[in-house]
C-alpha positions as CSV (number, residue, x, y, z in Angstrom):
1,X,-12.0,-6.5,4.4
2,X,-9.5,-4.3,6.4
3,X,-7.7,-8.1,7.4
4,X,-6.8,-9.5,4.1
5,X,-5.4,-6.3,2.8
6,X,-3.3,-6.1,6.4
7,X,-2.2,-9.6,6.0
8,X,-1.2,-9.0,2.4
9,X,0.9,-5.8,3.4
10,X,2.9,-7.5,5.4
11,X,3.1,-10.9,3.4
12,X,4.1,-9.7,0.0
13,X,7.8,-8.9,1.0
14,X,9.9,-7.8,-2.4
15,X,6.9,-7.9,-4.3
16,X,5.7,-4.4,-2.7
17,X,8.7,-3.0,-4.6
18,X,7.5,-4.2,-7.9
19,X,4.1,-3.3,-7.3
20,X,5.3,0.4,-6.1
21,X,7.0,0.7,-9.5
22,X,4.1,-0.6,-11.1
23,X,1.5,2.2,-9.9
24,X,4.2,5.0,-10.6
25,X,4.7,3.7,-13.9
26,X,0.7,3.0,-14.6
27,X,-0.2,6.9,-13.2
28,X,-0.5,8.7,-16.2
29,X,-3.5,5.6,-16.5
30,X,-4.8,5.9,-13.4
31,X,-7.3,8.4,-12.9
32,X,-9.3,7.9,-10.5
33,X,-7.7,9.5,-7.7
34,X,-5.3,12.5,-7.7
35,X,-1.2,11.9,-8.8
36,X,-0.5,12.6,-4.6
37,X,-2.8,9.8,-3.3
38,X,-1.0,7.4,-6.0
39,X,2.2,8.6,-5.2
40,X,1.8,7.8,-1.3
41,X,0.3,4.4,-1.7
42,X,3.6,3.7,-3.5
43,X,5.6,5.3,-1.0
44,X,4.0,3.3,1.4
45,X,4.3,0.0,-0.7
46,X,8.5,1.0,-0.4
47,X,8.8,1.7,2.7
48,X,8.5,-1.8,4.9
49,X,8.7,0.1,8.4
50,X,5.2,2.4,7.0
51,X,3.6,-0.8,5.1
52,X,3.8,-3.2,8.6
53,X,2.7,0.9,10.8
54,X,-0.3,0.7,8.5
55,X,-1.0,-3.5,8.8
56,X,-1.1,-2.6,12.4
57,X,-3.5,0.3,11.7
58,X,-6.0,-1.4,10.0
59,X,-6.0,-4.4,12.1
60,X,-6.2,-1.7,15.1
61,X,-9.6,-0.3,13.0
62,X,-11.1,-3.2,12.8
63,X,-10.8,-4.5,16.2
64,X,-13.1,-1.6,16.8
């Protein structure tokens, strides 16, 4: 599973933006996790150099 979610980090371009705005704005609805672990998801969604870091994390996991 940890593949297609790699592959879609690092695929989805501009649309990370939109979905980062998307899970701040949709917070107050989404409960279940806490506000911080919403928040950093986002961040990572923003930031392209952490989304691609984390691609290469979960590809690294599953080679394992």
């Amino acid at each position: 599973m940890g593949e297609p979610f790699a592959a879609l980090l690092e695929s989805t371009g501009p649309l990370k933006l939109l979905f980062a705005q998307l899970v701040y704005l949709g917070q107050p609805l989404l409960t279940s996790g806490s506000t911080q672990k919403w928040q950093a998801f986002a961040g990572l969604l923003e930031n392209e150099a952490e989304s691609r870091s984390f691609a290469a994390f979960i590809r690294e996991e599953e080679a394992r």
